[in-house]
N, C-alpha and C positions, 0 to 999 in steps of 0.2 A: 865748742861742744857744750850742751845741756843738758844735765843730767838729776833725774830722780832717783836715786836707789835705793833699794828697799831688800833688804839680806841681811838681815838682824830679829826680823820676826814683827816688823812692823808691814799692813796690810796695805794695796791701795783700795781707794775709795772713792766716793764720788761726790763732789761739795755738798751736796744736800745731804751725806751722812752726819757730817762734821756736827751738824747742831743735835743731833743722840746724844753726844755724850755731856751728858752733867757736869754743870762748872763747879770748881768748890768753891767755898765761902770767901767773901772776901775780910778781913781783918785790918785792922787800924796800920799796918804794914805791910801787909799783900793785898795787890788788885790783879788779882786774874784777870785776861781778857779772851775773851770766847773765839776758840777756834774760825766759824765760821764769819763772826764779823772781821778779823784779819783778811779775810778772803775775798768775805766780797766789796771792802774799802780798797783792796788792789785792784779787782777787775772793775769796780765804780772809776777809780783815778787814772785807771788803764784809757777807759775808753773817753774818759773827759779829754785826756790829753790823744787823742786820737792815733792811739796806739792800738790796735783791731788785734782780737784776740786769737792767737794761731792754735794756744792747744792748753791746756792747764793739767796737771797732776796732781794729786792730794794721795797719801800715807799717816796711816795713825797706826801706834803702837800697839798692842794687843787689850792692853787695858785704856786707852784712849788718849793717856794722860799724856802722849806725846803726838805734835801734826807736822808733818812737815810737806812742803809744796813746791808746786817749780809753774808760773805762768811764763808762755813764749807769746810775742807779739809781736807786730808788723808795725812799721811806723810811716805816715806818709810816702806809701806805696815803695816800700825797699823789699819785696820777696823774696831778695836772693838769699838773706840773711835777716834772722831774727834776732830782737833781744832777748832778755831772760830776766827776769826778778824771781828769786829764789828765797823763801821765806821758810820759817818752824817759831813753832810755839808748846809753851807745857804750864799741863794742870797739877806738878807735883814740882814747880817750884827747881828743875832740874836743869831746865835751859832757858834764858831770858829771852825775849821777844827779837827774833834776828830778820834782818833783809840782807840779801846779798842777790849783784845785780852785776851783768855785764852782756859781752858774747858768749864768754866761756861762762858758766854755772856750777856748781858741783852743790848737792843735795842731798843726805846719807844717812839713815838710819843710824849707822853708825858713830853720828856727830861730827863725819866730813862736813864742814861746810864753807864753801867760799867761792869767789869770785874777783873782779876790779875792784867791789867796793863792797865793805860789811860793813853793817850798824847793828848795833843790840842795844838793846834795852832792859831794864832789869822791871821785875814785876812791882815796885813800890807804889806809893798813895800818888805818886807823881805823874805815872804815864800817862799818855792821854794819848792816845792809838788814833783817834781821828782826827791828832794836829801830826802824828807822827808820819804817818804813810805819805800825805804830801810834800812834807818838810821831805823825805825822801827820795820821792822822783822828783822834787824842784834838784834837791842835791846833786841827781844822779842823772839828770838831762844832759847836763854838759860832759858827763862822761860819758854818754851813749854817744852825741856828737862825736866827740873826738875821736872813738871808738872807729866809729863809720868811718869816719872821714881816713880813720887809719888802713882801712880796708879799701876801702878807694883807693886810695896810696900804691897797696901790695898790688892791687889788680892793674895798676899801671908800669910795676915793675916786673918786664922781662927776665925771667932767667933761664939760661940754658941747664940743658943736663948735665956738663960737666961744674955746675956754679952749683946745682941743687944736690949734687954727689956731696962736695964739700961741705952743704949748708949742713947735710944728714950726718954726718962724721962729726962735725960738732954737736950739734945734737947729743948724738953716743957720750961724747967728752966731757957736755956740762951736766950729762944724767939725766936727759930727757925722757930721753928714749933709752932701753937697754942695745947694747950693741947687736943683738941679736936680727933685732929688726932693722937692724937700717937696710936691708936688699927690699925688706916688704914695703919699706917706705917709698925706697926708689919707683921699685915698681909701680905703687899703686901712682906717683906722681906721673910714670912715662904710659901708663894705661887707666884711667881713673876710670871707677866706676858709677859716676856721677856725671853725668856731660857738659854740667855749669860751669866742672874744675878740666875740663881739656886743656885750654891754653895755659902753657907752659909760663906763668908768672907768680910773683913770690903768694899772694892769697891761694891759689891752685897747690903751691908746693904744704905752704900751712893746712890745707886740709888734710895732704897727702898721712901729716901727722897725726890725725885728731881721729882720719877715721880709721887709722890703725890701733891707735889707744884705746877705740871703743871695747878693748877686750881685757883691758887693765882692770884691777881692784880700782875702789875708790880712792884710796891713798894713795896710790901708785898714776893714777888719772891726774887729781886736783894736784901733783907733783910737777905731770908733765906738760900740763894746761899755764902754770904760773911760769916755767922756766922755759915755755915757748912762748909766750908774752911777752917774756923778757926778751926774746933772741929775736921777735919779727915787730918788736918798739909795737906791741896793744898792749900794755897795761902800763 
């Protein structure tokens, strides 16, 4: 699951807002770095590395001084499934310069933020934002790889209903899920509304969970996104 949320009083936007708002000064120990050059050094190193862009989001805070963003993209023809690099930035010194990247994404107004992999940065004389973005997908290659290939894995693993009953009950146990939901999860795995997830295999069952969570707060989400990571071996 990838997600932008914005329920804090931060608005969305559309990349070409991003450069409206006024950068501040920079100082012998702060180096602001402009909302939109962030943006578009992702979708530049996006499509170098031939990763085709599925969708992007952009959120700025009321006063500006906060961005946050979520690009989804396709990589050497995989459609069934996207990546996600998930980025924020601030002109008040409040959040240093973050990427977080994976399948699963979480992006929040709130200062949710994470994924398989976070890098921040802090705003000093030192960053240098257009050695940084590719140091970051060179980083973060091998764990899309691995990524994929974990999901190829699941879509080769068989499981029946009564294996996906039990997988749901742990779930409940390690606090993924609230107990509440586990029939809703059942369900959606023996009825899916999605037709890509019919066959009954552990990817199929994995979604069963994500797209029931879609109705979680964000804390409550990037909770059960890490501890189903952990339970189906992607992260």
């Amino acid at each position: 699951m990838q997600n932008l949320i914005l329920h804090c009083g931060a608005e969305r936007v559309k990349r070409s807002d991003l450069s409206r708002i006024p950068m501040p000064i920079q100082t012998r120990s702060y180096k602001p770095v402009a909302h939109p050059h962030i943006a578009e050094l992702i979708a530049y190193e996006a499509q170098n590395r031939n990763y085709a862009i599925a969708s992007e989001e952009y959120g700025l805070s009321k006063d500006g001084a906060k961005m946050f963003g979520l690009f989804r993209f396709y990589h050497n023809g995989h459609p069934e499934h996207t990546r996600a690099l998930g980025f924020r930035n601030s002109y008040d010194k409040s959040l240093a310069v973050g990427l977080t990247a994976g399948l699963s994404v979480l992006v929040c107004d709130n200062l949710c933020f994470g994924g398989e992999t976070v890098i921040n940065r802090k705003h000093t004389t030192g960053i240098d934002i257009d050695e940084l973005i590719p140091q970051a997908f060179n980083s973060l290659s091998s764990q899309f790889e691995r990524l994929e290939e974990n999901v190829e894995r699941l879509k080769e693993e068989y499981i029946s209903i009564s294996s996906a009953k039990l997988a749901i009950v742990k779930a409940a146990e390690i606090k993924a899920i609230p107990s509440c939901d586990i029939l809703q999860v059942l369900d959606e795995f023996r009825k899916p509304r999605h037709e890509e997830f019919s066959e009954h295999n552990r990817w199929s069952l994995y979604n069963s969970f994500t797209e029931i969570a879609k109705k979680y707060s964000p804390h409550r989400a990037d909770q059960c996104y890490r501890r189903l990571g952990n339970m189906f071996a992607l992260s």
